[in-house]
Residue, then its C-alpha position, 0 to 999 in steps of 0.5 A: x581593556x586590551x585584556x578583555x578583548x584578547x580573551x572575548x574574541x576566542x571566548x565568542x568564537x568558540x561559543x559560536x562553534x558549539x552552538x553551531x555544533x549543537x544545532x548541526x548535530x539537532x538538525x542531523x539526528x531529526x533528518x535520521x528519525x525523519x527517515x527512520x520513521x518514513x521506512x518504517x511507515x513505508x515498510x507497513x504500507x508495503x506490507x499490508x498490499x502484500x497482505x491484501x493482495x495475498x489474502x485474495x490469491x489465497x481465496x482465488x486458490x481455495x475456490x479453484x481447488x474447490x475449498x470453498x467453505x460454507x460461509x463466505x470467509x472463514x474466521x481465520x480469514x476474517x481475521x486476516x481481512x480485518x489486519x488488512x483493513x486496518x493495515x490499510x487505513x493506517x498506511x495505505x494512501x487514500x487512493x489504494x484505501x478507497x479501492x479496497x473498501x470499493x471493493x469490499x462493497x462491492x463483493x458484499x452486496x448480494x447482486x450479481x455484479x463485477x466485483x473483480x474489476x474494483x479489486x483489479x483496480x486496487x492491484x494496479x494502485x499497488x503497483x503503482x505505488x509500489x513502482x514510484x508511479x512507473x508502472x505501465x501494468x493495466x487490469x488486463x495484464x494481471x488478468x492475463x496473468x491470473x488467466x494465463x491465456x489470451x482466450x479466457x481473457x477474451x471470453x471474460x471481456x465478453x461476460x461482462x460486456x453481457x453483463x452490462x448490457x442487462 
């Protein structure tokens, strides 16, 4: 019986340690394709504001050199704006999704509205986002920054100060 017990106890400890083992080396490889899949998800997220925030610069650009082409959106830029749609969807948050699509709504419908102030809503969601919520940028400043002068920004504040007084 003595025998038994010499050879149990190293016998035990030393499957003690291995399932040990395996279950640390589970528990780490599950914490790296945790992290693995949050960058990457984080990395799409990131793209597609990029996407959705370059895609209206490159609209603002055209329209201000006078490129504007008879229909609103060519096919190339639909096809852009569909890649951000669904980029957005899938990673964007609820919060930057529904601003986007708000502003999707918005600039479609034939009234003469502010449709600027939706999309300028979902530029400061990006930012914040893309700042882990320490962002102190306001629609002002980035119409400030879109503008560059202090006046235009003021004369836009009046415009739509008439607009919603009709």
């Amino acid at each position: 019986m003595e025998i038994t017990s010499e050879w149990l106890a190293p016998i035990l400890t030393s499957l003690a340690a291995i399932i040990a083992a395996v279950f640390t080396c589970r528990w780490q490889m599950q914490t790296e394709l945790r992290k693995i899949l949050e960058n990457y998800v984080s990395d799409k997220k990131y793209k597609a504001y990029y996407n959705a925030v370059n895609l209206f610069y490159t609209i603002m650009n055209e329209n201000k050199q006078g490129k504007v082409q008879t229909s609103p959106i060519s096919s190339d830029k639909f096809e852009v704006m569909l890649k951000v749609k669904q980029d957005l969807f899938v990673y964007g948050s609820d919060e930057a999704f529904r601003a986007f699509t708000r502003f999707l709504c918005w600039s479609t419908n034939d009234q003469q509205q502010d449709y600027f102030t939706p999309f300028l809503d979902f530029m400061v969601i990006v930012r914040k986002e893309m700042s882990g919520g320490k962002s102190k940028i306001t629609t002002d400043d980035i119409m400030l920054n879109l503008m560059q002068s202090h006046k235009e920004l003021q004369k836009y504040h009046d415009f739509m100060k008439n607009i919603r007084k009709t």
